[in-house]
N, C-alpha and C positions, 0 to 999 in steps of 0.2 A: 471595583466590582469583585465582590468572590463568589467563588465556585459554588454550585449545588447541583443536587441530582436531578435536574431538570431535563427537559425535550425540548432541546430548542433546533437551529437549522444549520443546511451547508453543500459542498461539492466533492465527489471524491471521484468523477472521470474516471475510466476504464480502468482503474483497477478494480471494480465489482468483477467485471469480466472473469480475471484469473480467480478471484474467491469463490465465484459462481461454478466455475468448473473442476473446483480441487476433483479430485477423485482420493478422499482422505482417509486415514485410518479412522478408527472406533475414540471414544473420548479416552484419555487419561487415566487409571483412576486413583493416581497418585496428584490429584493437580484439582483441586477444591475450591471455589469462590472465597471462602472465610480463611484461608491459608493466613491472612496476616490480622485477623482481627486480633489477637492479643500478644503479637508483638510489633504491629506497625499499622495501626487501625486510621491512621490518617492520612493514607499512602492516598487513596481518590480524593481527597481535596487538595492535597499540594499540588499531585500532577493537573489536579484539574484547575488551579488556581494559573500553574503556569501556564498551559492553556490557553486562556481566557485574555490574560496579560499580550501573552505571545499575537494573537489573533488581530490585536489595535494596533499592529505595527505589521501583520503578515498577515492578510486574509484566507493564502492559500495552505499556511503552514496544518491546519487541520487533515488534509489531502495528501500535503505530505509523510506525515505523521502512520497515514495508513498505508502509504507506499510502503514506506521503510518496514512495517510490519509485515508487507507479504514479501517484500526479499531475503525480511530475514528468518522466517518462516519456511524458505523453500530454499537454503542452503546456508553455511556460516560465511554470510556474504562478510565481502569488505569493499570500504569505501572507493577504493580506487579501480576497483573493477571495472570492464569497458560499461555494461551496462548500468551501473551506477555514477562511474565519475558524469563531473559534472552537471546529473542529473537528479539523484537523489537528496534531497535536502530535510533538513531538520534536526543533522545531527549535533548542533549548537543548542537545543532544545532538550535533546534527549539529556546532555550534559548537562544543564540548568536543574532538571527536572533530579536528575542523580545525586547532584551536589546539596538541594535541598533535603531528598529524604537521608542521604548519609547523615545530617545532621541531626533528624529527627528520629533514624533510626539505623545507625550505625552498622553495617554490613549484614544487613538482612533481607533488604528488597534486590530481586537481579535488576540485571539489565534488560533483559528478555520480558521480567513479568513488569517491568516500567513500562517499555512500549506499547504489551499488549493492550495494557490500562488505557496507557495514553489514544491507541486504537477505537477503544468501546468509548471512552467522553468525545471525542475527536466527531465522530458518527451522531453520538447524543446529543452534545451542547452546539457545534454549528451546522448541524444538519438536518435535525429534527426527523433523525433515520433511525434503526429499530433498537429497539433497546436487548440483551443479550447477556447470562450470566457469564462473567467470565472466569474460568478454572485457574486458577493462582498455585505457585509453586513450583516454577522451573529456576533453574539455575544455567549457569552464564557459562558458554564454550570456553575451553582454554586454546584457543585458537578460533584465525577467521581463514578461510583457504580462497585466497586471490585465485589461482587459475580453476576451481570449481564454480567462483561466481561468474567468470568469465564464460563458461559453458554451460550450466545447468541455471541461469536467469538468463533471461529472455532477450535474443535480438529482431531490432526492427521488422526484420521483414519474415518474421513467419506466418508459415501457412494454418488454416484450420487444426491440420491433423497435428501440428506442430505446437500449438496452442495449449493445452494443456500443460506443457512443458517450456512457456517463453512468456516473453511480455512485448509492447514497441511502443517506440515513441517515435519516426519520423514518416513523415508524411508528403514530402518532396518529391518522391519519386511517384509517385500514383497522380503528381499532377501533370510530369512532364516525359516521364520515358518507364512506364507501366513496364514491368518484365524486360525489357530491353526494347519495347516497341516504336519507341518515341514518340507514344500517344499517350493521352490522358488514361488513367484505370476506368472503361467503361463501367465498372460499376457505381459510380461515383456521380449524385445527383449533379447535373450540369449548372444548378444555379449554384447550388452547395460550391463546385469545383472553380465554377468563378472567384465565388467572395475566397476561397482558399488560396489563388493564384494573386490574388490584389493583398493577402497577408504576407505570401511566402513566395514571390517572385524566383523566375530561373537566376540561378547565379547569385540570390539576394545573401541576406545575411541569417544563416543555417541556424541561428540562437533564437529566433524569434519565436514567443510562445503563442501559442495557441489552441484557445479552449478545445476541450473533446466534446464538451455540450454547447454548439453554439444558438441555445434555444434558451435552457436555463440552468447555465455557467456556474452556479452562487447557489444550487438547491439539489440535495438531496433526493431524487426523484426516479420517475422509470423511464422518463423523457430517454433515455441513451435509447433506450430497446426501440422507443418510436421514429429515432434518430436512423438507426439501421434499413426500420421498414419502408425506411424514405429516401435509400441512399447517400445517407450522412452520417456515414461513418468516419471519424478522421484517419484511421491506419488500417491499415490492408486488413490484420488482422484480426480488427473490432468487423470491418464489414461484413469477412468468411464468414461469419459464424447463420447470416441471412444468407448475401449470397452466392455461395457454397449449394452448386443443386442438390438437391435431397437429403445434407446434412441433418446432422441429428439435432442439433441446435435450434434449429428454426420455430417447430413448436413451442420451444422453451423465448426464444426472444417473442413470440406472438403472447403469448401465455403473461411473461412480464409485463408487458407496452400496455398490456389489457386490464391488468391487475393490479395498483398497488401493495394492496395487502399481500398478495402473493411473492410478491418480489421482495420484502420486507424480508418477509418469515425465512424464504431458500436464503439470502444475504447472512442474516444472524448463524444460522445454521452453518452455512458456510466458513463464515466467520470464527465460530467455534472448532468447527473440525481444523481450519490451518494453525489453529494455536495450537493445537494435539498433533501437530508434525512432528512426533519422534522427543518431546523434550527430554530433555538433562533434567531429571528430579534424583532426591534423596541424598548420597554423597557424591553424585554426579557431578563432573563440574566444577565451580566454584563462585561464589558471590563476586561480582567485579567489584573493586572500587570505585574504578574508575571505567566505563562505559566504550572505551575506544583503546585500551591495553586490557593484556591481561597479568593478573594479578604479582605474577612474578617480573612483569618487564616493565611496571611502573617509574621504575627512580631512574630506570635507562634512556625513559623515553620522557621523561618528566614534561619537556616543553615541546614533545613532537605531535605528527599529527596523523598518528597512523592508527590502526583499528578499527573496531567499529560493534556497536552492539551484536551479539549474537546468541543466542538461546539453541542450536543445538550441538 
């Protein structure tokens, strides 16, 4: 099958969440959609062909795909950071996706504007989610700073007000010892909190995955928002954001759940602005070669596994 500029469908689980709430700068306006039309005008079909490929062996790797773009969006993450290890994935992707354009376009496309790419088809081809220009033209950190990913991306158990500035993934403790209670998280719909306990048992095994939409897992949709207004929220801090009394969010989750066309348009928007985190454009920077070193520590690290995309 190959790639085209189609609308087709998909999942991408709370992370709309943190897109939804950047509080961003202004666009770019060094960073232009047509950036590579004349010297690397087939950069959307490669990545979008690997893609496509990738998807018939990894359903979820689309989801992934937009993870890693808002980590690396919101610091020069690295892979081994606590909040990424073991959790982020795709980064065998991003390198597939690298090695192909190097060849067709030889130290011109970053790493940073691969992702983003990869990002906006990721959303289009398995999601059937909104479609969104996106600004081309950044270039690739000369460094990724482990202990800033460590603290400025996101741990499990933040609050509302903390949200803006985190992300989580577990959900264990909201079933069995809430705050230090040893009660279930009262906010947490009770059938909802069931089928959660029969996934992820006390003591069970901490790896076990588990959708953020267990409604429509596999689709593109505002279902999270209807998710929350029902006490089905999977982590503390997808809940806050409903309920959190008098939070300012509330409207906005009623507003989505209510609306799809609405929640489209603020995502793409959103979408936009985290690509306009601060990039490296002009002589900023530098092209990677290679997507997980940078460009000076290539032949030292030839067969290691250290790096990691970064765009600022």
């Amino acid at each position: 099958m190959r790639f085209s500029h189609s609308f087709s469908c998909s999942a991408m689980g709370a992370l709309i969440l943190g897109c939804l709430l950047l509080q961003a700068s202004n666009s770019n306006a060094q960073l232009r959609p047509d950036f590579y039309f004349r010297t690397c005008r087939q950069v959307f079909d490669i990545i979008g062909n690997v893609i496509v490929d990738e998807l018939s062996s990894d359903p979820r790797i689309a989801a992934s795909l937009l993870r890693l773009h808002f980590h690396d969006c919101f610091v020069n993450t690295e892979k081994d950071a606590a909040p990424n290890a073991n959790s982020a994935r795709g980064f065998n992707v991003i390198d597939r996706m690298k090695d192909e354009i190097e060849l067709a376009c030889p130290r011109t496309v970053s790493c940073a504007d691969i992702l983003t790419i990869a990002s906006q088809i990721s959303v289009l081809w398995y999601s059937g989610g909104p479609w969104w220009p996106v600004p081309l033209g950044r270039r690739d950190s000369l460094r990724a700073f482990f202990d800033l990913a460590n603290t400025a991306l996101p741990s499990p158990f933040f609050t509302l007000d903390q949200l803006k500035k985190a992300q989580c993934q577990f959900v264990t403790p909201r079933l069995y010892n809430f705050n230090g209670t040893n009660r279930p998280d009262p906010s947490l719909n009770p059938t909802y909190r069931d089928q959660l306990r029969r996934l992820c048992p006390q003591n069970g095994n901490g790896t076990v995955l588990v959708n953020f939409d267990p409604v429509t897992p596999d689709g593109f949709d505002q279902q999270y928002y209807t998710n929350l207004r029902q006490g089905k929220g999977l982590i503390q801090s997808d809940q806050e954001l409903f309920s959190t009394p008098r939070a300012d969010t509330i409207p906005l989750v009623e507003q989505y759940s209510n609306n799809r066309f609405v929640f489209f348009q603020a995502f793409a928007e959103a979408m936009i602005r985290m690509g306009n985190l601060k990039p490296l454009t002009g002589t900023q920077g530098e092209i990677r070669q290679n997507c997980r070193v940078v460009n000076s520590r290539i032949r030292s690290v030839k067969n290691e596994d250290h790096g990691v995309v970064s765009s600022i």
